[in-house]
NUMI-267005 format. One record per residue (C-alpha): x, y, z. Coordinates in steps of 0.2 Angstrom, whole numbers, padded with zeros to 4 digits, always signed. Example, Ala and Ser with C-alpha at 12.3 -4.5 7.8 and 13.67 -1.06 7.14 Angstrom:
<pts>
+0062-0022+0039+0068-0005+0036
</pts>
This chain:
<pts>
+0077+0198+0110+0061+0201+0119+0060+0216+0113+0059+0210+0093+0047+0197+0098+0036+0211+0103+0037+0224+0088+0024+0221+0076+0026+0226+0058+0011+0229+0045+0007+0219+0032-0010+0212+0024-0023+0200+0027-0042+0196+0031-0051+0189+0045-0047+0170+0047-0065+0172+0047-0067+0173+0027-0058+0158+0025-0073+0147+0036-0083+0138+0024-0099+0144+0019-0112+0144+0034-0124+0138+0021-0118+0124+0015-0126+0107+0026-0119+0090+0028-0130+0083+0012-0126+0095+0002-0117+0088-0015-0099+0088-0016-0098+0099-0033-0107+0114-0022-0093+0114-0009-0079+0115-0022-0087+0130-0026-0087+0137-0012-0069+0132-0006-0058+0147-0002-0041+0145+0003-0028+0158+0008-0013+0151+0006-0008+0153-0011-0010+0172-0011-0010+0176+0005-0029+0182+0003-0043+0173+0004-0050+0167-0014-0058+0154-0024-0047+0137-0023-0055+0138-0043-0044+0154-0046-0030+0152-0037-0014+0159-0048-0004+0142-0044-0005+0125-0039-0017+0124-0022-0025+0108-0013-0035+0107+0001-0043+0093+0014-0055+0099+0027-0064+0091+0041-0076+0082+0032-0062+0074+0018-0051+0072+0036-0065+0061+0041-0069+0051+0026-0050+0047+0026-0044+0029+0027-0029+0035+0038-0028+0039+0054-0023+0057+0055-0023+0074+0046-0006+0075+0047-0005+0055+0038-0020+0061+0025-0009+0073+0018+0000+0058+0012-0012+0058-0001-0014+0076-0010-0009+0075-0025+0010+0079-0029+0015+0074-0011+0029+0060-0008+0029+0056+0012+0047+0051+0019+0042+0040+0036+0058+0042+0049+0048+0033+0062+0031+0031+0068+0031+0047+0076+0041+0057+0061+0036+0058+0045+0043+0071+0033+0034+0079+0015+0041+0082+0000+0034+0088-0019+0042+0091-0034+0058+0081-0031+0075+0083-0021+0066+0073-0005+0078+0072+0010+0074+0066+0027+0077+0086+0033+0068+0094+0021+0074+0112+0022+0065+0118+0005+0047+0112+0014+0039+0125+0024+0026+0118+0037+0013+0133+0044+0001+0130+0059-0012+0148+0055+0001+0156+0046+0015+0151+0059+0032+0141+0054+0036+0128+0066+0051+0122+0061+0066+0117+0074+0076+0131+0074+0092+0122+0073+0090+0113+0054+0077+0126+0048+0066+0112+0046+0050+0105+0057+0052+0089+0068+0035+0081+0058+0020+0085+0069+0028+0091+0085+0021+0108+0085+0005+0104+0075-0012+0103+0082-0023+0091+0089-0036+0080+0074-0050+0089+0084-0044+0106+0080-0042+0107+0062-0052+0116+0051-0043+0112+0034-0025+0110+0027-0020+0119+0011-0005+0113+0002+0005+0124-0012+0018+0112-0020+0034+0119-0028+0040+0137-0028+0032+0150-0014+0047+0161-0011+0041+0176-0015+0026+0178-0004+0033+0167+0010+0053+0172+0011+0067+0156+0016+0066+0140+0011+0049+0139+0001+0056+0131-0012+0048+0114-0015+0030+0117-0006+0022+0123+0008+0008+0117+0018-0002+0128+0031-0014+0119+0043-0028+0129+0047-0035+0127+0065-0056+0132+0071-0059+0148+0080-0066+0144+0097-0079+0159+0094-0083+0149+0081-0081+0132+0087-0084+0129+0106-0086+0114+0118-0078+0101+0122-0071+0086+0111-0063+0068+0116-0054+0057+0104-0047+0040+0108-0037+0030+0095-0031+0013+0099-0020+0003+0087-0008-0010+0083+0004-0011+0073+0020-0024+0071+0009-0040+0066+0016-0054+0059+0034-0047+0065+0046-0061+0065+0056-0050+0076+0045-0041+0086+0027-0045+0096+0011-0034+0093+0013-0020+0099-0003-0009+0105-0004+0012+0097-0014+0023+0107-0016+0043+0106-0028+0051+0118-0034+0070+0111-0046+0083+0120-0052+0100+0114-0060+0110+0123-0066+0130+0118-0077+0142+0126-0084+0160+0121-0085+0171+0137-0097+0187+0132-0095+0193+0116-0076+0199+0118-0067+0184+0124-0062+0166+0118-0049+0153+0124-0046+0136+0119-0034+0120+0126-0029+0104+0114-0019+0092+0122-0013+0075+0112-0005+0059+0121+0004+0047+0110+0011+0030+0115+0017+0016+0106+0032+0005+0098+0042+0013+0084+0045+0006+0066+0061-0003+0067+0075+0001+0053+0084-0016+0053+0090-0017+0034+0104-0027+0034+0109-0024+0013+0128-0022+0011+0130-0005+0007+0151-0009+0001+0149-0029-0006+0164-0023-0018+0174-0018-0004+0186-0031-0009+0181-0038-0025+0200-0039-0030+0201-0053-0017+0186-0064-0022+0178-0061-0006+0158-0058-0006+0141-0058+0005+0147-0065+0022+0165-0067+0017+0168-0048+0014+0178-0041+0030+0172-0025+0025+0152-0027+0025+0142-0010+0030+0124-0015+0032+0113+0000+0029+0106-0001+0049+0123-0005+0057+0133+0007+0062+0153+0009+0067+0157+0000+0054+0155+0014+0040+0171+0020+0029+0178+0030+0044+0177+0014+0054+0188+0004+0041+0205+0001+0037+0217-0006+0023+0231-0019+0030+0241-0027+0022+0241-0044+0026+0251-0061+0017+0258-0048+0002+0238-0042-0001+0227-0026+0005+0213-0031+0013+0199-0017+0016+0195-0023+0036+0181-0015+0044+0175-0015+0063+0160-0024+0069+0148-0011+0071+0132-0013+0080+0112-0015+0072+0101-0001+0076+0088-0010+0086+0103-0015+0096+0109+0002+0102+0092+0013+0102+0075+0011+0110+0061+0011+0102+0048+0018+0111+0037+0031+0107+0030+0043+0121+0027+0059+0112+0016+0074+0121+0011+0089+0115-0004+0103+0116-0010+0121+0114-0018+0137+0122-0026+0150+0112-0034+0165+0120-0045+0178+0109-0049+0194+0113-0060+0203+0099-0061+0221+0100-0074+0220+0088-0083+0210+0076-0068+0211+0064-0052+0216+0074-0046+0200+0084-0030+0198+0096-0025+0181+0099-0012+0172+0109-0006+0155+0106+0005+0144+0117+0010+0127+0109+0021+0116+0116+0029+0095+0114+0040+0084+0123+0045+0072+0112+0053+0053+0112+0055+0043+0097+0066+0041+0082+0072+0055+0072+0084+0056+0055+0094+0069+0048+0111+0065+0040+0110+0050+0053+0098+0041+0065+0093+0049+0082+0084+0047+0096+0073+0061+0105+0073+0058+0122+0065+0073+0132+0066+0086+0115+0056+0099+0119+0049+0113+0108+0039+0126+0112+0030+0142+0102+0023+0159+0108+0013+0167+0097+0003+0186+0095-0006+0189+0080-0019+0204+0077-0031+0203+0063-0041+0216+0055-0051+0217+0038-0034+0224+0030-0020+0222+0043-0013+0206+0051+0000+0208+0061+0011+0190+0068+0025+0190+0079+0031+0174+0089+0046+0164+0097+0051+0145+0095+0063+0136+0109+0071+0121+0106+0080+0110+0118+0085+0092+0114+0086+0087+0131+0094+0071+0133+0092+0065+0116+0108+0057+0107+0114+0050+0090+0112+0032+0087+0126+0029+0076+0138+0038+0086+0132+0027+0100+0137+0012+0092+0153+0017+0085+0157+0023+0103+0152+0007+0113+0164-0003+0100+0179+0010+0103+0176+0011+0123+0181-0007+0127+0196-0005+0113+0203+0006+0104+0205+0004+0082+0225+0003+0084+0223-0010+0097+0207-0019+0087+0215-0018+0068+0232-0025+0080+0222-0038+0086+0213-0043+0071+0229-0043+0061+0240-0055+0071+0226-0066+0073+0225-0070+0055+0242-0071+0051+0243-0085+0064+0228-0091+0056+0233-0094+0038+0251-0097+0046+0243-0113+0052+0233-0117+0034+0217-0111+0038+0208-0104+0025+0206-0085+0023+0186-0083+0025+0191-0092+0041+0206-0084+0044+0195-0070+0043+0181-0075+0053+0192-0079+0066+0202-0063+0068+0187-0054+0070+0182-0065+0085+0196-0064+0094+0197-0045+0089+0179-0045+0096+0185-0052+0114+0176-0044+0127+0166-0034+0116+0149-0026+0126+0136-0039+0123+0118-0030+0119+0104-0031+0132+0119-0034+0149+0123-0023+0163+0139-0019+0155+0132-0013+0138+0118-0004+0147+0129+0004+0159+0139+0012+0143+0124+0017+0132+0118+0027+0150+0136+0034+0149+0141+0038+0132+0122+0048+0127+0127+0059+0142+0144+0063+0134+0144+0076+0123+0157+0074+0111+0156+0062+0098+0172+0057+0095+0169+0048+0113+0150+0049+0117+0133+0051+0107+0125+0068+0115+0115+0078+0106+0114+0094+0117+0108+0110+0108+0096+0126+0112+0093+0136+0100+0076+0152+0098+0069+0156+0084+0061+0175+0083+0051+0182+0070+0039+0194+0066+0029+0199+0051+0013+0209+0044+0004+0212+0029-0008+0225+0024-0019+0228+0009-0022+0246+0009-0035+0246-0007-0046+0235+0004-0051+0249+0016-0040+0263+0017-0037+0267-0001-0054+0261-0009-0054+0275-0020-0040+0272-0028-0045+0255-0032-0062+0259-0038-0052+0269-0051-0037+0260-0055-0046+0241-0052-0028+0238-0046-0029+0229-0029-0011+0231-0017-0004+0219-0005+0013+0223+0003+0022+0218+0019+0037+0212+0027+0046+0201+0040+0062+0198+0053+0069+0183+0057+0083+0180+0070+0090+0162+0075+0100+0161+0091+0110+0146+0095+0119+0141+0112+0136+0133+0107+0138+0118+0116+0155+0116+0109+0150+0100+0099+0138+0105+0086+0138+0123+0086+0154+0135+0090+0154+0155+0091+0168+0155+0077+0172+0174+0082+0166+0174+0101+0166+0161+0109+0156+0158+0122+0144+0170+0116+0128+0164+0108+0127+0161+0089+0116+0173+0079+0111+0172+0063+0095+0179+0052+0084+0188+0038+0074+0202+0034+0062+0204+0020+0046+0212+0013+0036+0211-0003+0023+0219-0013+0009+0211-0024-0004+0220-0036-0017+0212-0043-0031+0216-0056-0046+0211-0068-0046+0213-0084-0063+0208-0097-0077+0210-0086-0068+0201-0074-0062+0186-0081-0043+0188-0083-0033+0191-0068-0015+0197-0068-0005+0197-0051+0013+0201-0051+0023+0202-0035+0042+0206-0030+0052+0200-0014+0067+0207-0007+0078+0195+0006+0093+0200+0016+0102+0190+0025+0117+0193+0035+0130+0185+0027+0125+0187+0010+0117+0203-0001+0102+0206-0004+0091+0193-0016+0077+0197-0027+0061+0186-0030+0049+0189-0042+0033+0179-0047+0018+0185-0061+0005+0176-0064-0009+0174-0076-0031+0167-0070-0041+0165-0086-0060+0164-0081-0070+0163-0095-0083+0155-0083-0086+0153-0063-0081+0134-0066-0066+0134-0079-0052+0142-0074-0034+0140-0084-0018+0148-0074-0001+0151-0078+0013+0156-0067+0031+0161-0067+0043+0160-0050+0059+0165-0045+0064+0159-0028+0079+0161-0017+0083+0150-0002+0098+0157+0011+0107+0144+0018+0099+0136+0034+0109+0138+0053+0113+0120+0051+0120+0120+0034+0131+0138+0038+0137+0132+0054+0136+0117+0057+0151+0110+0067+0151+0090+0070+0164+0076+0070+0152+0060+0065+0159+0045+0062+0175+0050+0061+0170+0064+0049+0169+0080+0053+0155+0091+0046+0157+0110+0042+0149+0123+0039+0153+0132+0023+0152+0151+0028+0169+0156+0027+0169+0161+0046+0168+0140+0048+0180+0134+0035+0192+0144+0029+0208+0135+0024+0196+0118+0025+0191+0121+0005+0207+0127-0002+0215+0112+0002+0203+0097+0000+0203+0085-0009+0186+0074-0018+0183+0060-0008+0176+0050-0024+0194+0053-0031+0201+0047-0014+0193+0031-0017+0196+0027-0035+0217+0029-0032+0214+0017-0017+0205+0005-0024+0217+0005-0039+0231+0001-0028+0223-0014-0022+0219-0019-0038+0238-0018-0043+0243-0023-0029+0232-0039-0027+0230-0044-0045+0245-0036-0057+0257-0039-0042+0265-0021-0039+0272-0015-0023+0262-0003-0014+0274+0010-0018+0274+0006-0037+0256+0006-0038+0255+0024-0028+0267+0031-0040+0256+0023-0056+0240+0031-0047+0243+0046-0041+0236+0054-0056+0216+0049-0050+0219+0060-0036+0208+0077-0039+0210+0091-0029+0192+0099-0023+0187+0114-0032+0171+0118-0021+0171+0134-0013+0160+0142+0002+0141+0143+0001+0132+0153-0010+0112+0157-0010+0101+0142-0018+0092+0149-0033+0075+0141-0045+0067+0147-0059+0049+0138-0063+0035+0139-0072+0020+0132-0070+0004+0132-0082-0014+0121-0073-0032+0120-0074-0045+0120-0060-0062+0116-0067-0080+0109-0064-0087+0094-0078-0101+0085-0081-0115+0098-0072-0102+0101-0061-0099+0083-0054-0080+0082-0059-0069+0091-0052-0052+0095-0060-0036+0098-0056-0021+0097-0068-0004+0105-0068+0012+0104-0079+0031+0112-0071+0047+0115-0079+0061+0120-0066+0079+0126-0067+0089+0126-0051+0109+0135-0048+0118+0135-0035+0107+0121-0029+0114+0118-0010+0122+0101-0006+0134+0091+0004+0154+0086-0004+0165+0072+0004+0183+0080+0003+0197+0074+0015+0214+0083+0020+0230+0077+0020+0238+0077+0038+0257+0080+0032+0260+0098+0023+0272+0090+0012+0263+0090-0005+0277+0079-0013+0268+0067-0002+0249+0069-0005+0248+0052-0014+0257+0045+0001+0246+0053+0013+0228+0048+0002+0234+0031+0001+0231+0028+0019+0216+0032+0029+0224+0035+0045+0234+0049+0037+0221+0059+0029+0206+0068+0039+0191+0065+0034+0176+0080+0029+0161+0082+0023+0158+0100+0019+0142+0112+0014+0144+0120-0004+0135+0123-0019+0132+0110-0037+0142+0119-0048+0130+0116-0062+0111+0120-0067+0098+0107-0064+0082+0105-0073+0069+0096-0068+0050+0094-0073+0033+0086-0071+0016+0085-0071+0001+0081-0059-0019+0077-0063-0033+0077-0049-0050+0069-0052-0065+0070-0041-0081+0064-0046-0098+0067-0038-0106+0050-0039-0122+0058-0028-0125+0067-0014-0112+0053-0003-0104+0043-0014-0089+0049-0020-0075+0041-0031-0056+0049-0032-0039+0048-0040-0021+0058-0045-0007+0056-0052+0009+0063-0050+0024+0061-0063+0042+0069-0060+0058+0068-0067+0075+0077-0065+0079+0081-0082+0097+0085-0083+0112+0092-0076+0124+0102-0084+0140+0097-0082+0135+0084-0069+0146+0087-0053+0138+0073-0044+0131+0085-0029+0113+0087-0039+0107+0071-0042+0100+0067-0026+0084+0069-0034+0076+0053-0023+0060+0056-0031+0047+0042-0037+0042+0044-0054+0025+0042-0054+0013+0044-0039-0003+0038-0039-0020+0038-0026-0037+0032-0031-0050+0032-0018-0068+0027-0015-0080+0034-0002-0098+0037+0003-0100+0047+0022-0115+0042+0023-0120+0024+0014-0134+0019+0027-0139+0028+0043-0125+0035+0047-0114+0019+0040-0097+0026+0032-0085+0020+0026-0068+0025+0010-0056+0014+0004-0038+0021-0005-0026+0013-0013-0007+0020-0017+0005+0017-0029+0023+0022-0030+0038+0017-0043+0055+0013-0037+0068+0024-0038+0086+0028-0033+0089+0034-0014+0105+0045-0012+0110+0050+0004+0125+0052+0015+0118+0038+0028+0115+0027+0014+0111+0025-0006+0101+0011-0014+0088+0006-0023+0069+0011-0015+0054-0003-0020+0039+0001-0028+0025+0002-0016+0007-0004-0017-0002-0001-0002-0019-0001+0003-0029+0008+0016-0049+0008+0023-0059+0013+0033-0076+0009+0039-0086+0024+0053-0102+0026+0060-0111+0040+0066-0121+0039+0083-0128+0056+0082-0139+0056+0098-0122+0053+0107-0112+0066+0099-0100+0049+0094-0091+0044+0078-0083+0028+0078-0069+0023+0066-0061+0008+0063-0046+0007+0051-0030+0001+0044-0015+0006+0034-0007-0004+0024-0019-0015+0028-0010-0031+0017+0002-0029+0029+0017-0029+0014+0032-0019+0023+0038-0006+0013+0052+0007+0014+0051+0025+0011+0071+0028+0009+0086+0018+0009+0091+0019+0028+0071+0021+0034+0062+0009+0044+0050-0004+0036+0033+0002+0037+0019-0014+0041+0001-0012+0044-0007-0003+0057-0024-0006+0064-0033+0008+0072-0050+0011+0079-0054+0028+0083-0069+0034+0096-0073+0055+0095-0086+0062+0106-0090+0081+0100-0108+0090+0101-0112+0094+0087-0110+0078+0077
</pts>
């Protein structure tokens, strides 16, 4: 692999000097003049106007960064237009636009100077673990919706790239020292004191040589997700029994007393739906955050336009994590090496990503495990049951009956916060298998390479001066590697050997004016191979009408193509009592042919108990009447996700050039879109018995499988941006973000985990500089409820108002800015996702020393 990380392929690009703002442009100068200057390259992969762009583009730079009421780049994103945030924990938070949100948000691609640093293990990134350090950015560009074409796997709902200062161009050394608090007013937890320590520090040796260092330190006490809302309060409606009564309650943040943690007993003539006692999360996890992570960049420029630069970044992380179900990163370490040559028509970029989650573990699987390891379901369900018969026997009620079984069931059950229960979470996270323990133990690399060249900039000038026809064109490979460490990831056809699994792709752009420059036409195509599937095809064309510098109308058509991710091919995980496959035929073959749904599981049981319970049938009668609802699964292996959009916006400059404007309309048609099926097996072969077999659920084996919606979603939307100039300094802002899954064809139930607010919107107030240096902004979000559906949890998400501000001042002759802040600053918790933690306020001050000020 060594050997792939050092081959270099050509592409196209320009100097990441083109895209620095213009060096004429000084602190007072009116906000209008540096939107017209703003040049971005993410959108094209070239440097250009952001006025111009052929698609969708938003931008925050160091001087929006500062004026920001939230703490962070990374948590200003929050508030670009379009962008819906999913907060896992304090120290993860995940970004989503245009709908179909999830916690691991594999149609998301996150880019640190053109890099993706995902975790190579779920194809996605673990939030800001590989980006940099607040001192080091220079802007963040934001392309929601489709970028396949350009940018290959997974570009399908957006892309962000964070764009980090040249130390030729930026030297010395920078401090920053935030210090916060957040849990106030808790009734559950104390105050609890943030801090995160930064330093940059750059140097230009001679006229050839640059390095830089970041290094960030982060501390602090996690959100907590204690959600306590019954996610089965019908779990035995038939019997009357509700809220505390119900023997079969599944709060949202307990866990190991899920479905696979339930059973059905017949107890008195009636089927009870009994269900373990499960522990809450803040119960079985820490959560304490410790996270540390930093960079080294050295530059070598061979001359004024030909730069060589290698980058090292690198985290240890420890905090909360959340993918299907909640984690905890403990020692996770991730690490990038990175080579990337520029010229004025050639970029080349090859790098490596290692990931190792070190003694991290899952916290539901921790629970679920403490409960079995001090006794065992047959001899709990055994305990419980003989119990209440005694109970009722004797004329207690049945809520008491009930109560009392589970007591006694309970006996000698690992108390949270003793020797015994510590002495088993230290145990069982070391174990890794979580049918008995909670490890999560994975390695995985990540290698790619890539290059772009645009031969009409320099080499084939001629030709462009004749044709007006500008060329782009370029390609890259992508290899995944995965140890198997028997529990999430096996070597189906070697085992023991590692698990390997990639792409390779190229693409070619041409671009050209028309009408004394003021229509552009772009048209580009993609070709992706991956190695389990044939090749995919990805178009895009688009449209800039110009009639003046400052009016700019766009239109865009996109065909994108996402490949299954490692995680969804291979996966390889009994959770819960579930097991999780991959749904590449070399994972699951036989699984699919003989599943059956789940949901139609579900409905036969719960119309058993009914006739059981209420119409007073034998249990054997009321399979037999029942039998029908049973619906075998006609989900096959994964396919390729596919989305048609369009797009049609306006970027412009009102008002003399005071208003700035940025509007967008989207219509989207997804097939093939890539989701998650709950289809069990029978565990006899006698099919005369499948009724018998589904009726139980110790006789059935429980999955939850990769495939494919088997029908088209459409969805659509809309999004407006405002800025207004009020003078030089103050400045008065707002957007609006409106989505909506239109419909499904032939609704199959795996497309409509949409999890998307309807409306978004952000108004904002700021002035950098209201009196001798005195600054201060002020932003208020709005988002509407909407359904959360997820295979952790589904409910109901609250609308959420919250409000942020800032006050800074600037002590130039110190080289100091001082900051002092809040989020949420009411204080009015708020979840993100069913299943999430509750997010309170937190109050931050924030202290950066840099020359230059």
């Amino acid at each position: 692999m060594k050997y792939i990380f050092f081959s270099f392929i050509f592409m196209s690009s320009t100097l990441w000097a083109a895209i620095r703002p213009d060096s004429t442009i000084t602190p007072n100068d009116s906000l209008r003049k540096v939107q017209l200057n703003e040049i971005v390259v993410s959108a094209s992969r070239v440097a250009e106007n952001i006025l111009k762009s052929p698609v969708s583009i938003d931008v925050i730079d160091a001087r929006r960064i500062r004026l920001s009421a939230q703490p962070s780049y990374f948590d200003a994103i929050e508030n670009i237009k379009g962008v819906q945030l999913l907060t896992s924990s304090l120290g993860f938070k995940v970004y989503n636009t245009r709908g179909f949100a999830a916690t691991t948000n594999v149609r998301f691609v996150q880019l640190v100077d053109g890099r993706d640093n995902q975790a190579p293990h779920i194809g996605a990134p673990i939030a800001s673990a590989l980006a940099p350090s607040d001192l080091d950015i220079q802007q963040v560009e934001l392309v929601p919706g489709v970028a396949s074409a350009l940018y290959g796997m997974n570009a399908l709902n957006g892309l962000v790239n964070i764009l980090t200062r040249n130390p030729f161009d930026s030297q010395g050394l920078s401090i920053g020292q935030k210090t916060g608090v957040n849990h106030v007013n808790d009734a559950a937890i104390s105050p609890k004191i943030y801090s995160e320590t930064s330093l940059r520090y750059a140097r230009r040796i001679g006229n050839r040589f640059a390095f830089k260092v970041n290094l960030v330190y982060q501390r602090g006490y996690d959100w907590v997700a204690g959600n306590r809302d019954d996610l089965n309060p019908s779990g035995n409606a038939s019997l009357g029994l509700f809220g505390a009564d119900n023997p079969a309650y599944d709060p949202v943040n307990g866990y190991g007393n899920e479905a696979a943690n339930r059973r059905t007993i017949t107890l008195g003539g009636k089927r009870y739906s009994i269900g373990r006692t499960g522990y809450y999360e803040a119960e079985s996890t820490d959560y304490g955050l410790r996270n540390l992570r930093g960079d080294l960049s050295l530059h070598y420029r061979f001359s004024p336009t030909v730069e060589l630069a290698y980058t090292y970044q690198g985290s240890t992380l420890n905090n909360v994590y959340q993918r299907t179900n909640r984690f905890r990163l403990e020692n996770y370490r991730l690490g990038q090496h990175s080579l990337t040559l520029t010229t004025p028509s050639v970029q080349l970029r090859a790098y490596q990503t290692h990931e190792n989650t070190g003694d991290s573990y899952n916290i539901r699987s921790m629970a679920e495990n403490i409960d079995k390891s001090f006794k065992t379901d047959n001899q709990w369900f055994s305990d419980f049951t003989n119990q209440f018969n005694a109970d009722t026997k004797a004329g207690l009620a049945v809520p008491d009956a009930l109560r009392d079984a589970r007591a006694i069931a309970d006996k000698g059950r690992p108390v949270p916060g003793t020797p015994t229960f510590n002495d088993l979470v230290a145990k069982l996270r070391d174990i890794n298998n979580w049918d008995i323990g909670a490890a999560l133990r994975v390695q995985s690399w990540m290698y790619h390479v890539e290059g772009q060249v645009e031969p009409t900039r320099v080499l084939w000038q001629r030709f462009r001066q004749q044709t007006g026809i500008n060329i782009q064109a370029g390609f890259d490979f992508r290899r995944y590697v995965v140890f198997p460490d028997g529990n999430y990831f096996i070597n189906p056809t070697e085992a023991g050997k590692n698990l390997v699994y990639g792409k390779t792709g190229g693409f070619v752009q041409f671009s050209r004016l028309f009408f004394d420059n003021q229509l552009k036409v772009a048209g580009s195509l993609r070709v992706d191979k991956n190695y389990y599937f044939d090749a995919r095809l990805n178009p895009r064309a688009s449209v800039v009408y110009s009639p003046t510098e400052a009016h700019n109308i766009r239109l865009s058509y996109q065909n994108g193509y996402r490949f299954p991710s490692l995680f969804e091919g291979f996966t390889n995980i009994n959770s819960g009592g579930v097991k999780r496959v991959g749904g590449l035929p070399i994972m699951s073959q036989g699984i699919y042919e003989n599943a059956y749904l789940v949901t139609s599981i579900n409905a036969f049981q719960a119309a058993i108990t009914t006739d059981v319970n209420t119409n007073k049938l034998t249990t054997d009668q009321a399979i037999q009447k029942n039998k029908g609802l049973l619906k075998q699964s006609l989900y096959t292996y994964l396919k390729p996700e596919q989305v048609n959009s369009f797009e049609l916006g306006y970027k412009g400059l009102l008002f003399k050039k005071r208003l700035y404007v940025d509007a967008d309309v989207y219509y989207s048609a997804y097939k093939n879109f890539i989701a998650q099926v709950n289809a069990n097996l029978a565990k006899g072969t006698n099919r005369d018995s499948l009724a018998y077999y589904f009726s139980a659920s110790t006789t059935q084996d429980r999955y939850r499988l990769w495939t494919n919606s088997q029908t088209q979603v459409y969805n659509y939307g809309a999004s407006l941006g405002l800025r207004y100039s009020l003078t030089q300094n103050w400045s008065v802002g707002g957007n609006a973000s409106y989505a909506k899954l239109d419909r499904a064809d032939n609704g199959d139930g795996l497309e409509s985990a949409f999890n998307t607010p309807r409306w978004i919107t952000n108004l904002s107030l700021s002035n950098g500089n209201l009196w001798r240096g005195l600054g201060f902004s002020v932003n208020y979000k709005h988002q509407d409820a909407f359904l959360w559906q997820s295979e952790l949890a589904t409910g109901n998400v609250s609308a959420i108002n919250t409000l942020d501000a800032q006050v800074s001042y600037r002590l130039s002759k110190l080289n100091l800015l001082v900051k002092a802040g809040g989020t949420n600053i009411l204080n009015q918790p708020y979840y993100t996702f069913t299943g999430g933690p509750a997010v309170g306020g937190l109050y931050y001050t924030n202290l950066v020393w840099e020359p230059g000020f």
